[in-house]
C-alpha positions as CSV (number, residue, x, y, z in Angstrom):
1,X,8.4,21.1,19.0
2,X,10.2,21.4,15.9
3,X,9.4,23.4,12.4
4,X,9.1,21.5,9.6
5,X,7.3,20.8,6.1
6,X,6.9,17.2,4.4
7,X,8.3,16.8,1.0
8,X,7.9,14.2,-1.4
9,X,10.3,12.9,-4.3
10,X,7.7,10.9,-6.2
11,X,4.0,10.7,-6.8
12,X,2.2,9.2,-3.5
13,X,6.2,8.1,-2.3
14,X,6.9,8.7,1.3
15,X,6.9,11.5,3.2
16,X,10.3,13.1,4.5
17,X,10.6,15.7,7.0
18,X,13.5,18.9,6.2
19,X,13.8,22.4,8.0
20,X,11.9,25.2,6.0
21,X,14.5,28.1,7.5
22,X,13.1,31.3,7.2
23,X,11.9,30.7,3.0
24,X,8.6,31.0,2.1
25,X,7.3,27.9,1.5
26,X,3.6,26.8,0.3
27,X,1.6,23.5,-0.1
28,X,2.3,22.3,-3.6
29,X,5.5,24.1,-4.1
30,X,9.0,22.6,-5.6
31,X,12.0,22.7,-3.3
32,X,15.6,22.0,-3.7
33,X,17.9,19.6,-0.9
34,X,20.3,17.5,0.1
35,X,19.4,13.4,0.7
36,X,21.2,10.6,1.2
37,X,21.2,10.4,-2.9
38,X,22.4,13.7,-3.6
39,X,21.0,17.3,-4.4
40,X,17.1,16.2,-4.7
41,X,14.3,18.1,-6.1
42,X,11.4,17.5,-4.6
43,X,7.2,18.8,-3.9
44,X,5.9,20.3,-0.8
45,X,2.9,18.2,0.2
46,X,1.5,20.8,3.0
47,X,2.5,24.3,4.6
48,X,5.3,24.5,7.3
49,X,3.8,22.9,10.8
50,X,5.4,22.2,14.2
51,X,6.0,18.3,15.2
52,X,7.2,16.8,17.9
53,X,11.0,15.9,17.9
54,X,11.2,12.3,18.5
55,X,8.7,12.3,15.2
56,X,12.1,13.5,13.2
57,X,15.0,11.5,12.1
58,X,18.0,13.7,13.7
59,X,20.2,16.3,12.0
60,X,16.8,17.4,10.5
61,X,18.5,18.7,7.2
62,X,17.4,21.7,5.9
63,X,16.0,23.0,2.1
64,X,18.3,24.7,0.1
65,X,16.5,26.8,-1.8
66,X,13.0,27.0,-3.8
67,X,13.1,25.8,-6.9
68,X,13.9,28.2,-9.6
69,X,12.4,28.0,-13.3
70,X,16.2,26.5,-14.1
71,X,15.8,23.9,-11.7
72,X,12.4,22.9,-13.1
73,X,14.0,22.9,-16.6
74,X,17.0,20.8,-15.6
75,X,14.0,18.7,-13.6
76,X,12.3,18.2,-16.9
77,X,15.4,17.6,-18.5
78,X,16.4,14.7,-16.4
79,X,12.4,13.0,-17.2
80,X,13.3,13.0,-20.7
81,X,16.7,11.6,-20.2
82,X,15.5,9.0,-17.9
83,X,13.5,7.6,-20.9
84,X,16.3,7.1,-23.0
85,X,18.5,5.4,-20.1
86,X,15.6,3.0,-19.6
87,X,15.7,2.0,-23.3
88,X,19.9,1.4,-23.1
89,X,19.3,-0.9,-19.8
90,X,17.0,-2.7,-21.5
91,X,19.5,-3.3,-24.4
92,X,21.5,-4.0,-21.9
93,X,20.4,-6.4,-19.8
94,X,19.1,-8.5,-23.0
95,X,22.5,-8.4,-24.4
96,X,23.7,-9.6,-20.7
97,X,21.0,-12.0,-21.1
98,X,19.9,-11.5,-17.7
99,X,16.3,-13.1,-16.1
100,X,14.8,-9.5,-15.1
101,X,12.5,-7.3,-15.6
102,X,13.5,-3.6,-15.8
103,X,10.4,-1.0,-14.2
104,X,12.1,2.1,-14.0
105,X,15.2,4.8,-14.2
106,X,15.7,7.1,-12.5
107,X,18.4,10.2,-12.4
108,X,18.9,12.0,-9.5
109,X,18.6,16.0,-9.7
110,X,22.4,16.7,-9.9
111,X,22.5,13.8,-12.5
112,X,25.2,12.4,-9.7
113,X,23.5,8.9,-10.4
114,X,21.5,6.9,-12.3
115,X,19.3,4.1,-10.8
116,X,17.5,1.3,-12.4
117,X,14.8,-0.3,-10.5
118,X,13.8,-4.5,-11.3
119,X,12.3,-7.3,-10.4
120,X,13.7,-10.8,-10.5
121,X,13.1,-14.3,-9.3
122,X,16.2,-14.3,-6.9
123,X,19.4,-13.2,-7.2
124,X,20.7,-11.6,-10.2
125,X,24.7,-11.4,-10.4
126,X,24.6,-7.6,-12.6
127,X,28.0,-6.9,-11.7
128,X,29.1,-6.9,-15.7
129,X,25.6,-4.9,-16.4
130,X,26.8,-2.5,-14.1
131,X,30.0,-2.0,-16.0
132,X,28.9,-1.6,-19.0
133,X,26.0,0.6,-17.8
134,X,28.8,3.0,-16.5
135,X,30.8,3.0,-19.2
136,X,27.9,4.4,-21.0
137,X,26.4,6.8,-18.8
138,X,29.8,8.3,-17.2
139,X,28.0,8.5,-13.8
140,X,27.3,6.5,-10.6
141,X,25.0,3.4,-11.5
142,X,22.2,1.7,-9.2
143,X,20.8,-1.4,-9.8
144,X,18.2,-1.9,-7.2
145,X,15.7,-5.0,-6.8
146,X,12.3,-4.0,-5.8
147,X,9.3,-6.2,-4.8
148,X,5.9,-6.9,-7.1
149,X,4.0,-3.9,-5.0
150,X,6.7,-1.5,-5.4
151,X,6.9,-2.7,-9.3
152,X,3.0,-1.9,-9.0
153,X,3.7,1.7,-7.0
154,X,5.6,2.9,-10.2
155,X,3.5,1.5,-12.9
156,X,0.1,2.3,-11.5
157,X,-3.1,0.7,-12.8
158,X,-6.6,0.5,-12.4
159,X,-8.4,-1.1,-9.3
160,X,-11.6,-3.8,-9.8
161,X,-13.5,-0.9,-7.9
162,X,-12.7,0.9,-11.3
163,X,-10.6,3.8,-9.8
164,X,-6.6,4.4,-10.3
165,X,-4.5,2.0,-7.6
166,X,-4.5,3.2,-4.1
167,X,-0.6,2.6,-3.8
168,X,-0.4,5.0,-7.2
169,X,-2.3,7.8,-6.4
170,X,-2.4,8.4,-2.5
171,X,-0.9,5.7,0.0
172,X,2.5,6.8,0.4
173,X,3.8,3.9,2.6
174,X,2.4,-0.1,2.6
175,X,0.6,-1.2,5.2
176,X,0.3,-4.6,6.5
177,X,-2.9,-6.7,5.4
178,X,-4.5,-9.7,6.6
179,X,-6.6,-12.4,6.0
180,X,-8.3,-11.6,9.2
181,X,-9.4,-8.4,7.6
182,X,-11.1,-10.5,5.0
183,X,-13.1,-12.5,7.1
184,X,-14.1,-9.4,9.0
185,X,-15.3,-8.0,6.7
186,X,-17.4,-10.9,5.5
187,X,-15.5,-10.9,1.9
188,X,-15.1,-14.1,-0.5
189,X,-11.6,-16.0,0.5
190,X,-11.3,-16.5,-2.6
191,X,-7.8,-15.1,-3.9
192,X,-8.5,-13.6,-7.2
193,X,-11.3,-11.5,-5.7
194,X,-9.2,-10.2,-3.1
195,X,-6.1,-9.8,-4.7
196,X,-4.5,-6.6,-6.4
197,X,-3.1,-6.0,-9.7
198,X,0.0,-6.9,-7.8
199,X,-0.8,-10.1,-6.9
200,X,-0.7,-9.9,-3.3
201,X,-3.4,-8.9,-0.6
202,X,-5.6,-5.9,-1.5
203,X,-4.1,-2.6,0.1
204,X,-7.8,-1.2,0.8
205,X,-8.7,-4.2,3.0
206,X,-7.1,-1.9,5.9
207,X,-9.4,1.1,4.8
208,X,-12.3,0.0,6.5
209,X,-10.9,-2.3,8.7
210,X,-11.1,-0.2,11.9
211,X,-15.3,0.2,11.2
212,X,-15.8,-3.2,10.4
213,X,-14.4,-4.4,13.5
214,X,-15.9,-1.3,15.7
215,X,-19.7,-3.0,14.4
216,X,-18.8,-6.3,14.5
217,X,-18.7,-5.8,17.9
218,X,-22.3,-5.1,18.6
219,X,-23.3,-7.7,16.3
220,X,-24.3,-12.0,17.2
221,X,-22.0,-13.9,15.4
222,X,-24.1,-16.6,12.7
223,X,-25.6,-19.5,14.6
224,X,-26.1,-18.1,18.0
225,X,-29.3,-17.6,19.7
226,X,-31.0,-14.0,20.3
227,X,-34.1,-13.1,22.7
228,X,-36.4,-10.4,20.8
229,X,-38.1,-7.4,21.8
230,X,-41.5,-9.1,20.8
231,X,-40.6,-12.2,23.1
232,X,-39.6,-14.3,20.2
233,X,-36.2,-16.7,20.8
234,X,-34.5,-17.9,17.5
235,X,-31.3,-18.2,15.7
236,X,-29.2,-15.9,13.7
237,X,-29.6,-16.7,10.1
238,X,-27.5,-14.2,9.0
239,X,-26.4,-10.2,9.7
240,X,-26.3,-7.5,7.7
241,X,-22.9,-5.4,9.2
242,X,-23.3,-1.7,7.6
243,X,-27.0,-1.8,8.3
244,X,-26.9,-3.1,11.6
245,X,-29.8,-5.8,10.7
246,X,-29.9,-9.8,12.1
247,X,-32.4,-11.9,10.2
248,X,-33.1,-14.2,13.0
249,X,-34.9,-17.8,12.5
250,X,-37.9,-18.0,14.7
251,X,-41.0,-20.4,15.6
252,X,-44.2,-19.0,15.8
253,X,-47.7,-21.4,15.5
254,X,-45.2,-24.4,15.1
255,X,-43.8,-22.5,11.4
256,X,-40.0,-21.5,11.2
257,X,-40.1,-18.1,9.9
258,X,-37.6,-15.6,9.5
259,X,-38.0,-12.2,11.1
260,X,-35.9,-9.0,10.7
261,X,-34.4,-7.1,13.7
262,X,-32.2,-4.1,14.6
263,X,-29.2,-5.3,16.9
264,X,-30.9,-2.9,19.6
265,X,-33.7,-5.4,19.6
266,X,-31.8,-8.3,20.5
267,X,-30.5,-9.4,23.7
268,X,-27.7,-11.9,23.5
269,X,-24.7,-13.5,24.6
270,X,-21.9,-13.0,22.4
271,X,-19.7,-15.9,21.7
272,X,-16.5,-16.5,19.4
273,X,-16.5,-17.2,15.9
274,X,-16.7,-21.0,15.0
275,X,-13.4,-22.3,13.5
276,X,-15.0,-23.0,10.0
277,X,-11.8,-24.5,8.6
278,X,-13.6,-28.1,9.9
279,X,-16.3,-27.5,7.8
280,X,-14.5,-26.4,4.7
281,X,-14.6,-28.2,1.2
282,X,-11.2,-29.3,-0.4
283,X,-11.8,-26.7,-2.4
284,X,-12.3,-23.7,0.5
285,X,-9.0,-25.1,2.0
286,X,-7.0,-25.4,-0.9
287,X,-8.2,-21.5,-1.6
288,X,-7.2,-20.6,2.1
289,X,-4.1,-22.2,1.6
290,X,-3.6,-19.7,-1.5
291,X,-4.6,-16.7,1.2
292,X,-2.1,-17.6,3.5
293,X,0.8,-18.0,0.7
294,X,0.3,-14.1,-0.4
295,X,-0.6,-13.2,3.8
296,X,3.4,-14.7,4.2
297,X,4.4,-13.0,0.9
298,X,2.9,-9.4,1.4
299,X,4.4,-9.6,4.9
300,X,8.1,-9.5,2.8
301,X,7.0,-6.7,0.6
302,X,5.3,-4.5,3.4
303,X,8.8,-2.4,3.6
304,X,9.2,-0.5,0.4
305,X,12.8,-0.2,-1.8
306,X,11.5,2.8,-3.7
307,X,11.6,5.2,-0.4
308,X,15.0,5.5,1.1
309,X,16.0,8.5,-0.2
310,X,16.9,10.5,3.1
């Protein structure tokens, strides 16, 4: 086991490990050390804890000191500075006349260099921006390209549940989503209701994921047939997941009629899920065909740009 905290270099951004030493160091608290980037100035996301080794990327480096009331002045410093840097590389990169789309600067604590994250189409050739960017700012520039969901990370937004975006506010790293995810949870496949701001698969599909599944499980699948407690045989009409309920389609006096029943009333053999894609309108396809275009793209923007700091 190895002492360590978690520290964070940007709202909900990822998670990196560094050795506390023998400061006192609380949740919520700003620390100073050394990355991959430079001198970094970062937030303690929880209090010193012991982790296994193999859970650390070896050397482990260590915090150089808590931050002092200077470093959170030069910290605030830098904030303001990175808005007007944001404003020259947009001057920039339209007297470049480059096709891309400027998100973010960004200056590293010990102002060792500047970064610039964009999106783009495909390849951009900013080898003259770069230059001239340089010339300006006297210091080490970074032009990185970053996908829709990272541009979506540092912009933020708000959700169609009506709440601030998941990858904004608390999911530190992307997690792969599917269209299986969809269906399990009995959702619309139609891509602009399941579809973030970002334009790819919605991140909370995974939330619940897990659950859904776990009562899928104990639930007949639409069309097969169920025995009930009162004797009755029928067909499942339909299933309510979260509740547990099957409406089931039943005869009784020669009448269909549609009865209501826990699953624990029901005794039935489980089979697999009809393929409904030979039952699909042109239009269904043509909207699955959208799904699995942003399942292939969200795959390629799973690994995040912004987080590589360590």
């Amino acid at each position: 086991m190895i002492k360590v905290i978690g520290v964070r270099f940007r709202t909900a951004g990822k998670i990196y490990f560094f050795d506390p030493l023998d400061f006192d160091i609380k949740r919520g608290a700003h620390v100073i050390v050394e990355t991959a980037r430079g001198i970094e100035y970062g937030t303690v996301v929880g209090d010193p804890k012991e982790i296994e080794e193999d859970r650390v990327v070896s050397p482990l480096k260590p915090v150089l000191r808590v931050a002092t009331a200077r470093d959170m002045e030069q910290e605030a410093a830098n904030k303001l500075k990175e808005k007007d840097a944001f404003k020259i590389c947009l001057e920039k990169i339209k007297k470049h006349n480059l096709e891309m789309k400027l998100i973010d600067a960004e200056y590293t604590f010990d102002n060792n260099k500047v970064l610039f994250y964009f999106t783009a189409d495909g390849r951009i050739d900013f080898r003259e921006l770069v230059k001239d960017l340089a010339s300006v700012f006297k210091t080490r520039i970074e032009l990185r390209q970053i996908g829709v969901r990272d541009e979506t990370k540092i912009l933020g937004g708000i959700g169609i549940c009506g709440r601030p975006l998941c990858c904004h506010s608390h999911l530190s790293e992307f997690v792969p989503v599917s269209i299986k995810m969809a269906k399990e949870q009995n959702l619309s496949l139609n891509p602009t209701k399941i579809s973030g701001v970002c334009g790819r698969l919605m991140c909370c599909l995974k939330h619940e994921e897990e659950t859904y599944e776990y009562l899928n499980r104990k639930l007949p699948n639409v069309g097969d047939f169920v025995t009930a407690d009162d004797g009755l045989k029928g067909e499942v009409q339909s299933v309510n997941v979260l509740r547990q309920l099957v409406k089931v389609i039943v005869e009784v006096n020669d009448e269909k009629e549609i009865h209501e029943y826990k699953v624990e009333q029901l005794r039935f053999k489980r089979r697999h899920r009809k393929d409904k894609n030979d039952v699909m309108s042109d239009e269904e396809r043509k909207e699955l065909k959208e799904l699995e275009k942003l399942e292939k793209q969200e795959k390629q923007d799973t690994k995040s740009k912004l987080d590589d700091t360590v």
